[in-house]
N, C-alpha and C positions, 0 to 999 in steps of 0.2 A: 768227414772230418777225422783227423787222425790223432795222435796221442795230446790230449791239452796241454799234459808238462814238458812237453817239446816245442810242436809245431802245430799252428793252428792251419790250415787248407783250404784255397778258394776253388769255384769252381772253373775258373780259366785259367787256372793253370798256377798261382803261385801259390807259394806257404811261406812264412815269417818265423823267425828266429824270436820266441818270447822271453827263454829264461838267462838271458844276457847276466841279469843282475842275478837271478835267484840261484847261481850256479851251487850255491852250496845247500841249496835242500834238495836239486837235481843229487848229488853225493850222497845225499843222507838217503834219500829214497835205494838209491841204487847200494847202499851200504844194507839196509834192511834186507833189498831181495837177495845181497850172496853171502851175507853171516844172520842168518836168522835167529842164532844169541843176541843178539845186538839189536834187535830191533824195539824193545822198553826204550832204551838210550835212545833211538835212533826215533821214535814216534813225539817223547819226548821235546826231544832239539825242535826237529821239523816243529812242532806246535808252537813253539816258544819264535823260533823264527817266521810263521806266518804271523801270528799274534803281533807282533813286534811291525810287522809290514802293515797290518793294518789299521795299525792303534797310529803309525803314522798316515794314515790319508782321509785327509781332513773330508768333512759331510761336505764343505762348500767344492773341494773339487769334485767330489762324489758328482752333484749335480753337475757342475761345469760338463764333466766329461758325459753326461746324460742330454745336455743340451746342444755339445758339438757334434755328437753321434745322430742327429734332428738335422742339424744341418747337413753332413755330410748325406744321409738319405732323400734330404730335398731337394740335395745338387743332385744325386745320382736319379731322384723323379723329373726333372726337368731335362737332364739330358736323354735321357728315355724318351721324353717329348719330343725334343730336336729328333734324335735320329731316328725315326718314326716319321717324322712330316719329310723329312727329305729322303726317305725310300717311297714315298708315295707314287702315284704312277704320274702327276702332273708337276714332279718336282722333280725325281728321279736323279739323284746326286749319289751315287753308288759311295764314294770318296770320305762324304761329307756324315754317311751315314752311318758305317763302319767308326769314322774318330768318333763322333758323339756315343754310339754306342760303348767302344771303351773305355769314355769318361765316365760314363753311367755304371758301368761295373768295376771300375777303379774307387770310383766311390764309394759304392757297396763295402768293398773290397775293405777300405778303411775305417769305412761305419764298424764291420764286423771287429774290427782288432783293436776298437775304442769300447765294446763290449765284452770281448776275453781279457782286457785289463782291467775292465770294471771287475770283472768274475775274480778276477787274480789276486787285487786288490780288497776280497773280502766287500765292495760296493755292491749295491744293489740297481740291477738294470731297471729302468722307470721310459719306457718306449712312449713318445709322444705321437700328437696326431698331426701328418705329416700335409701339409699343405696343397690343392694342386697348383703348380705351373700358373705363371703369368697369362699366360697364354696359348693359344693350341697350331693356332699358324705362326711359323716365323717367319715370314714373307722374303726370306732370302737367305743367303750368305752372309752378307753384312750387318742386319740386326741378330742373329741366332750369334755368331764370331763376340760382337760385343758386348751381348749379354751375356755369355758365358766365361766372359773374361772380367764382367762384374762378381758375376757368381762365384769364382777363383778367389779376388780379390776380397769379398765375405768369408770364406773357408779361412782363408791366410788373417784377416785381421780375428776369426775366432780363434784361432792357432796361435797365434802373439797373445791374446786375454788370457788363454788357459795356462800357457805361461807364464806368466806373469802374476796370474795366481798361486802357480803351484810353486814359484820361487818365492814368493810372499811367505807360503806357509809350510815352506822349508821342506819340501817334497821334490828332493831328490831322485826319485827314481819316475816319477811323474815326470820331469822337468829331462831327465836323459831319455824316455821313451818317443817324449816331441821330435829333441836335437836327432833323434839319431834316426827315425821314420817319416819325418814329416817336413822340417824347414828346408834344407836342402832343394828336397826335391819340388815344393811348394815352390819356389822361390823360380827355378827352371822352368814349372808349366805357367809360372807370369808372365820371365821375361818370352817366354817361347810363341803366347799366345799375343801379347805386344807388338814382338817384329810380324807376326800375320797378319795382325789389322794395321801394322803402317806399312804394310806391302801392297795389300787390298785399297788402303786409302791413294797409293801413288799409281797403281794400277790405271785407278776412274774411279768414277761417278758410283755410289749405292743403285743410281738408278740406271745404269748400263749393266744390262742382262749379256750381253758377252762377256765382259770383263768376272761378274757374278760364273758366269760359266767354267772359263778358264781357270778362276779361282778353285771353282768347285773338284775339277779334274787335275787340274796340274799341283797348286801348295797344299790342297790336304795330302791330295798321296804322298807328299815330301813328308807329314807328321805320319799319316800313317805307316808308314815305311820305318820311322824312329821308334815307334810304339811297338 
């Protein structure tokens, strides 16, 4: 993990842009370490301005953003599960295994940066007990594809709640942290995961084990290939 008042670091490879909003206690900091007269003034300010950031965010988002981070780690356990049963040796979907897998760490990925904004935010993390999985065989392509496009559709409608709380309670910097890391692109792995399964549906039959093949080898490598 590297400097928290910058960039927080995952381990596949990306890191996120946190202090968007906070650019002026980024100032203040870096005004302390090159005039170190100034730094009364400058610890000052800075406390006055976290204070100020935290006196605005309400207990109820506090939890809100404790309960999305739950969810994003129990999409990121279940896809764990997908892409595990289909690298097995009697499933063996190479394709199939790799995307679930970097849904499972995309997740992660998220879970974590709904926790450095709790940290940010002066909240307290409250880690809950994470669920296992529906299930441990997906018995194909086509039930693992639509479940996981339920699961999506959970994530996204907790994503509209939290908003809509935090525009309630006039939590501005909660409510631009969403728009600018989350709906977007939320909204892309819907419709992205949508045209798959009415590809799969015109394809054939759930119960046509070629059609389940082809799928398996030919449209995931097309997402994997975009990811």
């Amino acid at each position: 993990m590297g400097n928290s008042m910058s960039t927080i670091g995952f381990s596949h490879g990306k890191s996120v842009d946190w202090m968007d909003s906070r650019g002026e206690e980024q100032r203040l900091w870096q005004k302390m370490v090159d005039n170190p007269g100034t730094s009364v003034e400058g610890v000052l300010m800075l406390r006055s301005s976290m204070a100020k950031l935290r006196q605005n965010y309400h207990h109820d988002c506090e939890a809100a953003v404790n309960s999305h981070v739950q969810e994003q780690l129990y999409a990121s356990y279940v896809y764990l599960s997908m892409a595990f049963y289909f690298d097995r040796e009697d499933v063996a979907q190479e394709n199939l295994t790799s995307f679930f897998l970097n849904k499972s760490h995309e997740c992660t990925a998220h879970a974590e940066m709904f926790l450095a904004l709790q940290n940010q935010r002066g909240g307290r993390i409250s880690l809950r007990t994470i669920n296992k999985p529906e299930r441990d065989d997906w018995l194909g392509v086509f039930p693992a594809m639509e479940h996981a496009f339920q699961l999506e559709l959970t994530l996204n409608q907790s994503l509209v709640a939290l908003h809509q709380l935090a525009a309630s309670k006039r939590d501005a910097h909660l409510c631009t942290f969403l728009k600018k890391h989350f709906f977007n692109k939320q909204v892309e792995v819907l419709k992205e995961m949508s045209c798959y399964m009415t590809n799969m549906r015109q394809m054939g039959s759930p119960e046509d084990g070629t059609v389940e093949y082809l799928l398996g080898k030919l449209t995931l490598a097309d997402i994997n290939k975009k990811n």
